[in-house]
N, C-alpha and C positions, 0 to 999 in steps of 0.2 A: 527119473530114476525111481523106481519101485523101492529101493529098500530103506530103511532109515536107521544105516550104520555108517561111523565114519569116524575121524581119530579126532578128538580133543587134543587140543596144544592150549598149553599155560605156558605163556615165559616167566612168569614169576620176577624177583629180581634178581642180581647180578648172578644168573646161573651160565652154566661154559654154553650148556646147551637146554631147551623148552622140554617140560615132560608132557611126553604125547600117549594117551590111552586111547585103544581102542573102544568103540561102546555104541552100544543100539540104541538109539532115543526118536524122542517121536515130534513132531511140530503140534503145538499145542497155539491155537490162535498166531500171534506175533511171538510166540515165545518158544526154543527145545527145552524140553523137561525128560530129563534121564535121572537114574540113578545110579552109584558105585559101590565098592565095598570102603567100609570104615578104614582101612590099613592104605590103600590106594595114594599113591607119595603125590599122585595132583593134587592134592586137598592144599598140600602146604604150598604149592606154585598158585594158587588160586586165592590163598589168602595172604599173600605176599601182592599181589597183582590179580584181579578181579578181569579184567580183561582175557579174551580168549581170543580162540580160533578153532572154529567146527570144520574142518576139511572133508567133503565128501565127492567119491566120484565112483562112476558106475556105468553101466550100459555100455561096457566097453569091447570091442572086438577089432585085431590087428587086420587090416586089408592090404593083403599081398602087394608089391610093385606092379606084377600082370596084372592084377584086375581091374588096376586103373587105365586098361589099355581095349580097345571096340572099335569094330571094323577090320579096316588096315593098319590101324597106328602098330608100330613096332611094342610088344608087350616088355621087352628089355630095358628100353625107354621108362617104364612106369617108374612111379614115384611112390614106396610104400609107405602106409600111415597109420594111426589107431584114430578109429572112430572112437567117442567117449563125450560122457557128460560130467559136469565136476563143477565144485558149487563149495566157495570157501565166506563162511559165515563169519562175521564178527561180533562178539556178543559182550556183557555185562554179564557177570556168573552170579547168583545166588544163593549161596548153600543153605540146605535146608534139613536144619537137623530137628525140631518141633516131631514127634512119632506121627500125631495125627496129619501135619503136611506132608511127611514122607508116605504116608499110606494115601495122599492124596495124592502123590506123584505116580504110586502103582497100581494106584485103583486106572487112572490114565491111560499108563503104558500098556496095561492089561486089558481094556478095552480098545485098544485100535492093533494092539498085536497079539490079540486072541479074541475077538467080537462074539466068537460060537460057540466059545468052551466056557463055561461058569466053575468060577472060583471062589477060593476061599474070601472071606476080605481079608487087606494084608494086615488089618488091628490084632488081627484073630493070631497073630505068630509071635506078639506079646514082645518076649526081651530080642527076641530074633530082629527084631525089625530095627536096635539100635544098632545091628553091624551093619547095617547100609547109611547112605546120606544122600539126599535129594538133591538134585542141580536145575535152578533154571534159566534158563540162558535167555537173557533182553536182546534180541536183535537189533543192533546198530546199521551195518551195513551187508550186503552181499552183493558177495563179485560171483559170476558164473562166466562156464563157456560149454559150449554146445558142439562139437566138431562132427559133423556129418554130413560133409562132401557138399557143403554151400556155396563152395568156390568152385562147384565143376558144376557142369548144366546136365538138363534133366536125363539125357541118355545115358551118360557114363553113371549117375545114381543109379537109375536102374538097373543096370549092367552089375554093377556091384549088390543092391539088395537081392538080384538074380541069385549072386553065387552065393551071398550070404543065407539066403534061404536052401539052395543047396550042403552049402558045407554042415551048417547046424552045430557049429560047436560051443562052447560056452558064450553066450556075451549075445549070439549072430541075431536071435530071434529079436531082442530090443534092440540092438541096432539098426534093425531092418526097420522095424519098424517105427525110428525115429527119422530115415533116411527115403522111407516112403513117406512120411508125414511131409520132408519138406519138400519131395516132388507133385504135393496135392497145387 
């Protein structure tokens, strides 16, 4: 998955239900390092419970019932699916409110999600910089899953990257090209 966006969940304690934010962060060594705004109600699920959960998935594109179908096989017959990649992290959260470690969480982010473009440094926005607050996530465990046509052999993949490269709609280009990777 190209992108490094995906919902933070805090359970926090005894809540009915976890506060989940969306948010772009980046893998830094063993560690995600994002930032949020000051007002953002996970601050207080996170310091209630330090434990998280980074949910991310992506590369995803739906393949029709027919497409699973080549040759003769009956295409009414098929069985529709979403190809997709999806990858739930469990982490130790860190908050980091220090101005100089937060300007070291941006200086980060801002070199791997904009490497061409030269910027300010973030010390330079002074009191600005205490509405945000630093997170770094310890990774403890990750669970992943991969779905792209593993349980079908290599003709019916192609078959499917065929029309995925045909059809071209959001999602088809990394799928395909996740679904030729496993017919190498």
């Amino acid at each position: 998955m190209a992108q490094g966006f995906g919902h933070l969940i805090a359970a926090g304690h005894n809540r009915d239900v976890p506060v989940v934010v969306p948010t772009q962060f980046i893998l830094d060594s063993d560690s995600i390092l994002l930032h949020l705004a000051r007002p953002n109600p996970i601050w207080a699920a996170i310091d209630e419970n330090p434990l998280v959960l980074l949910s991310i998935a992506g590369d995803w594109s739906y393949i029709p019932s027919a497409w699973k179908a080549i040759g003769d096989e009956d295409p009414m017959m098929g069985i529709p699916t979403t190809y997709y990649g999806a990858a739930q992290l469990t982490a130790r959260a860190e908050i980091i409110d220090e101005p100089a470690e937060v300007a070291t969480v941006l200086r980060a982010q801002l070199s791997s999600l904009q490497p061409d473009v030269e910027v300010t440094d973030p010390l330079a926005h002074g009191t600005k910089l205490g509405q945000i607050r630093g997170l770094r996530l310890d990774i403890i465990e990750v669970r992943a899953k991969f779905k792209y046509g593993g349980n079908v052999d290599g003709d019916h993949r192609a078959a499917i990257a065929e029309r995925l490269e045909t059809r071209d709609g959001p999602g088809d280009q990394a799928a395909r090209a996740h679904v030729m990777r496993r017919s190498d």
